[in-house]
N, C-alpha and C positions, 0 to 999 in steps of 0.2 A: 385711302387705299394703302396697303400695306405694303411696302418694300420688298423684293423676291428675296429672299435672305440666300449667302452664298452657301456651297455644303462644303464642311470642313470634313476631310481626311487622316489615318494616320499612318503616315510615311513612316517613320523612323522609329526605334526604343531604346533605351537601356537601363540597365537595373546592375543593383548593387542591395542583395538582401541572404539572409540568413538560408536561402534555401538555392544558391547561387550565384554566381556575378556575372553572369553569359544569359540571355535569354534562351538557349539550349539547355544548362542544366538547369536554369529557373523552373522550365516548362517542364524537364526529365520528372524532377523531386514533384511537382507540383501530380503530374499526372499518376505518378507510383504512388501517392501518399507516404513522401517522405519528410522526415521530421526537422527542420534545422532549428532546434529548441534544444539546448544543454546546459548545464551547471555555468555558473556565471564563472568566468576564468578575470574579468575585467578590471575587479577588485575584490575586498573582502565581505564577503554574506555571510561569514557564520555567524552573527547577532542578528541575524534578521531574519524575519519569516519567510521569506521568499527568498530560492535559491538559483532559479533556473532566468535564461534571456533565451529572445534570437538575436545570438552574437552575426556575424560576418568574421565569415573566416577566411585567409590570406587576401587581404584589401591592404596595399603598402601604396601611399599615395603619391612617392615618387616614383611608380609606375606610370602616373598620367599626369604631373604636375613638377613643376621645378623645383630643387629640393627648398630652395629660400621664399619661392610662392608659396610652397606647401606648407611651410610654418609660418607663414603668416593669416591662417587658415585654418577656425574651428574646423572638425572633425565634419559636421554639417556640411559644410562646404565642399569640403573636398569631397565627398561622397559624390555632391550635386554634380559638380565640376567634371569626375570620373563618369558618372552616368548621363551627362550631357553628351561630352565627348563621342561616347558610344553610340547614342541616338543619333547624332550627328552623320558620325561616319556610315551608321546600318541606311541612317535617310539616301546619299548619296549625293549630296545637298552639294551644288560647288558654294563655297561663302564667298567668292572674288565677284561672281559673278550674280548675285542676289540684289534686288535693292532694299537696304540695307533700313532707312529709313519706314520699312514695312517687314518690318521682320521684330518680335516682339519677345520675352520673355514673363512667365507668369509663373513662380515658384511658389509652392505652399508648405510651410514651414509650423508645428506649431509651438515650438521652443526656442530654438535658436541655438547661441553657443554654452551650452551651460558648461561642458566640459572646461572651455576658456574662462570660465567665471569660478568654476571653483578653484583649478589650478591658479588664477591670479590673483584671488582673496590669499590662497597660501601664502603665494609669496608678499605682498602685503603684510599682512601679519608675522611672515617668520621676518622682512627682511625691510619693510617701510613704503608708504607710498613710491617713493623716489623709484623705486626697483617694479615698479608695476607698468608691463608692458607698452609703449606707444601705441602699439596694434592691439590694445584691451578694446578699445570699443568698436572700431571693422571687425574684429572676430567675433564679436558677442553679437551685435546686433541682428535680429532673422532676417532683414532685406536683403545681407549680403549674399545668398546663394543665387537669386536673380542678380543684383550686380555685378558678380561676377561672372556671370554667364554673359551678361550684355558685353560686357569691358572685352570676356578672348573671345566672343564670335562677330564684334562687331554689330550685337543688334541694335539698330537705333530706334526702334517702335516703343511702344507701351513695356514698359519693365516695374513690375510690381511683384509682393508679395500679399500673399493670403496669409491670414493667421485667424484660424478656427478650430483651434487644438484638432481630434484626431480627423477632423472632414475639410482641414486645412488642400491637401492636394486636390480634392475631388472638387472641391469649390476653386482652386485654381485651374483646372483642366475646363470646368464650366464656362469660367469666366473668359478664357481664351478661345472653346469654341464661339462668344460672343464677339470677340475679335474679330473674328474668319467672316460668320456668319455678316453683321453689319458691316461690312468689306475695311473694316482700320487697320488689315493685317494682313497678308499674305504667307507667312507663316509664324509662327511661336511653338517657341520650345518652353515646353510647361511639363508640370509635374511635382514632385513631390521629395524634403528629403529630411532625416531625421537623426541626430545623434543623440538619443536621450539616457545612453547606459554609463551614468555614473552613480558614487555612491550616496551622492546626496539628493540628487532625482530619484534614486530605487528608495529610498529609505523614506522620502517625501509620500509614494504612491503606498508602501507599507503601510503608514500610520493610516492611510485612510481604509485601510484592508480592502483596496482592490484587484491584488495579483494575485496569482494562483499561489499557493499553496504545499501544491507537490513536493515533495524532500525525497523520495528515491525514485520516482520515473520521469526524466524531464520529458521523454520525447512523447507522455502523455500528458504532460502537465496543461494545454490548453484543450478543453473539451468544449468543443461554443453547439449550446441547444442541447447537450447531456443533465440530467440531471445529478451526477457527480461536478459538475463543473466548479470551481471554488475560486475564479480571475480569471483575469487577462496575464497573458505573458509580455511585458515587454519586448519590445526587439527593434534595431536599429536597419537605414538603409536607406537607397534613393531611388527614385524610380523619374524618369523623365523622358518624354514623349516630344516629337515632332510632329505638329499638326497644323496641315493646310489647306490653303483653299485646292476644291478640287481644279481649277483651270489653272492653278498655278503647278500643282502636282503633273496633272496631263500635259501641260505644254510640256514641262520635260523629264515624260513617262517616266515618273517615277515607279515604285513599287508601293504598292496599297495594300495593308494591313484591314484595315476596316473603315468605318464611317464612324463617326460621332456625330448624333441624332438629335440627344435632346439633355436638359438638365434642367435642375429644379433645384431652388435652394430656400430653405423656410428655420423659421426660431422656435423651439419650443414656450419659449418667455415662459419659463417653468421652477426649474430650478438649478444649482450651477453645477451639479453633476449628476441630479437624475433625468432620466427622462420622462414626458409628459404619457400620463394614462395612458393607458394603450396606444402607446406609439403615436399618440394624435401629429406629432408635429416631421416624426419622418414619414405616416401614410400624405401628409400632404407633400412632401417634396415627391417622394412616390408621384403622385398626381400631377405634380406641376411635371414633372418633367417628360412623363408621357406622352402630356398635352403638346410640351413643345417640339416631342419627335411628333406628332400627329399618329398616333397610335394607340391602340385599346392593349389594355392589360394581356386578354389571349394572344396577343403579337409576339409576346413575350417569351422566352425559351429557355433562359434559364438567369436565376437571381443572384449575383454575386454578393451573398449578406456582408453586415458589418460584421456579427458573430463574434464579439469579442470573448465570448465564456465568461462573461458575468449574469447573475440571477436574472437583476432589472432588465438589461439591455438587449439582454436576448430574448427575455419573454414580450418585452414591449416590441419588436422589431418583427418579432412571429404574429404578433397583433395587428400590427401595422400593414403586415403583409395581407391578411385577412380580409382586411380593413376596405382595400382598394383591388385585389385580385378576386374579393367573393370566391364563388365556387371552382373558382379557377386553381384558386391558392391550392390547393393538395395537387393539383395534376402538376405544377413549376417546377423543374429541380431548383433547390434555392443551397448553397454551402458557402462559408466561408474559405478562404483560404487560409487566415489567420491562425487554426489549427495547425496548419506546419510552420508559417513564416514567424509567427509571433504577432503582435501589435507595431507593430514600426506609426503612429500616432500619425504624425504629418506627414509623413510617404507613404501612409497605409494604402489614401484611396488611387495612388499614383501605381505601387506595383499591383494593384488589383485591377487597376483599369489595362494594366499590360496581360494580366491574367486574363479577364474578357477577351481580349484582341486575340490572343493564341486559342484561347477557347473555341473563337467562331473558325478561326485556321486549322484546326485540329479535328474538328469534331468529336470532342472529346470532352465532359465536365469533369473536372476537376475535384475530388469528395472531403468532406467532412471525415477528417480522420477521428479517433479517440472516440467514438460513438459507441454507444454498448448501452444504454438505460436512459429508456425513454423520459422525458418530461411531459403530464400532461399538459402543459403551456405551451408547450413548444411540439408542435403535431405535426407541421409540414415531409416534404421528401425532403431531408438535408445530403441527398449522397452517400449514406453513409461508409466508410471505411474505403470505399470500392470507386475507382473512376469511373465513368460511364459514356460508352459512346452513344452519341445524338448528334445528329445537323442539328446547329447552331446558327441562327439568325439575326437573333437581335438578343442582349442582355441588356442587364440595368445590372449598374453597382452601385451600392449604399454606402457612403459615412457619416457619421454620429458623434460631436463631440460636445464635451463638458462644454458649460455654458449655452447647453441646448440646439447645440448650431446641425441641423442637418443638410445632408448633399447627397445627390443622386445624378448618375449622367448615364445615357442609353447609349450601346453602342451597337452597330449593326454591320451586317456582312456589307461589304461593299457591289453594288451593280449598276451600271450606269444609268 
């Protein structure tokens, strides 16, 4: 006989992305379809084909971290650190009083510190090993954003990292409602966070031409499901969530955002940066994670896509949807967010899953901006252009990364 599994909650968020650093203008830009995608200021692009990111704009880390922690700390990190904090404080969480030994961290990362690795090869090569940082490998390494999170809040539970390039957070959030769920945790703070804008990661993704393209409109530059579409836009940020069990949230009434229902996680075992035929291997995460909210496709009310605006991944993903929604699929609103945010890769499926959450709070979907020229591959309702009001009940969001890895987690209105 099966185990009653616990229901895990989410209490708390914060976020640090291109289209905000408050879950109020997160949610503002997100519901106006506004763009936080602009000309890279970070470094130099003009040799290179791609001009545009979602930067983060005024994120100064000694706002939330001490000025000699904070250098001691990729860019990644700090992000995390900043958008923990915040989730922390929205949760209401006292940490004196938690115990402590149940209380978890599950970050998903899918790079790490690259910024610290280019910056201390420079100096290396201008100035010799001898002169390359003590803190070179803490700040490079991706497990540090959950270690660090463990170290200032005290969690002594499960602390891990996920690394599944861009489906790295959504497979972290999965993995921590198994936490809740199999009772090993009573809370964790998970999520997602990324600092992937520099000039040698933009120039790495260049040569494989898969970023947009655009040179004079960045705040069109991501079209995900248009048939102008020419990339993905990179873009940087963290998104992280506190999520618990519900008798630990009720004992002391918390505030509830939503449910997290169900997740599904599967390998396309395809190829290391396309995706399998017709979505074969996200329709089954699709599937699996359904199964594990116990819920049928028409439960479903709206699709938060991976939509990155590349050719493969969004026709395969349209496919996918097809695949496992049948006749259902046209009636879903399905949009990416990624159109305003950018790609943020390993915090992608982390502020999208805080997307969802304000989605079913709002009653309000979120739209596919840059839309204008249909794709016959791509048929579903993407939202286009326009937010749209709907009670909202339950969502799925999708992430997709290189090396085939897909992730899907359901999230639903909370009711007792």
């Amino acid at each position: 006989m099966n185990k009653l599994k616990n229901r895990a909650v989410i209490t708390g968020m914060g976020v640090f992305s291109p289209v905000g650093n408050t879950l109020e203008d997160f949610w503002t830009s997100l519901s106006e379809g506004k763009s936080g995608i602009d000309f890279v200021t970070r470094f130099d692009v003009s040799n290179m084909p791609t001009k545009v990111a979602g930067e983060i704009k005024n994120f100064e880390p000694t706002d939330w971290l001490e000025k000699k922690e904070s250098r001691r700390m990729d860019r990644f990190v700090q992000l995390a650190m900043a958008a923990a904090k915040k989730a922390i404080v929205d949760s209401g969480l006292d940490l004196e009083t938690i115990e402590k030994e149940r209380a978890s961290a599950v970050i998903g990362c899918g790079i790490g510190g690259v910024t610290t690795f280019e910056e201390q090869k420079e100096v290396m090569m201008a100035k010799g090993p001898g002169r390359v940082s003590p803190f070179f490998v803490p700040m490079l390494i991706g497990n540090m954003a959950a270690g660090h999170i463990s170290i200032a809040f005290g969690l002594q539970g499960a602390s891990s990292t996920v690394v599944t390039a861009c489906a790295s957070a959504t497979n972290a959030i999965g993995e921590a409602l198994r936490l809740i769920q199999d009772g090993d945790a009573d809370i964790v703070v998970c999520g997602g966070t990324e600092a992937p804008l520099t000039a040698l990661a933009f120039a790495g993704f260049c040569s494989m031409k898969a970023m947009s393209t655009e040179q004079e409109n960045p705040k069109e530059a991501c079209r995900p499901f248009d048939a102008r579409r020419s990339g993905f836009v990179m873009g940087e940020g963290s998104g992280i969530i506190v999520l618990e069990s519900l008798e630990h949230a009720k004992a002391r009434k918390a505030k509830i955002y939503a449910e997290l229902i169900g997740y599904g996680s599967t390998s396309d075992a395809h190829h290391i940066t396309a995706p399998a035929p017709g979505g074969a291997g996200a329709a089954r995460a699709m599937r699996k994670a359904l199964a594990s909210a116990n819920i049928s496709p028409e439960d479903v009310d709206y699709i938060n896509a991976h939509g990155t605006g590349t050719g493969a991944n969004d026709a395969a993903e349209t496919a996918a949807i097809k695949d496992v929604f049948g006749s259902y699929a046209s009636k879903v609103p399905v949009s990416p967010t990624k159109s305003m945010t950018g790609h943020l890769m390993g915090a992608a499926g982390a502020i999208e899953a805080i997307a969802c959450a304000l989605t079913i709070q709002n009653g309000l979907i979120p739209p596919t901006i840059n839309y204008g020229e249909p794709d016959p591959d791509c048929d579903l309702d993407y939202v286009p252009n326009k937010a749209r009001e709907k009670e909202v009940k339950v969502t799925i969001s999708n992430t997709f990364g290189f090396g085939g890895h897909n992730a899907t987690i359901v999230i639903r209105k909370f009711e007792e």
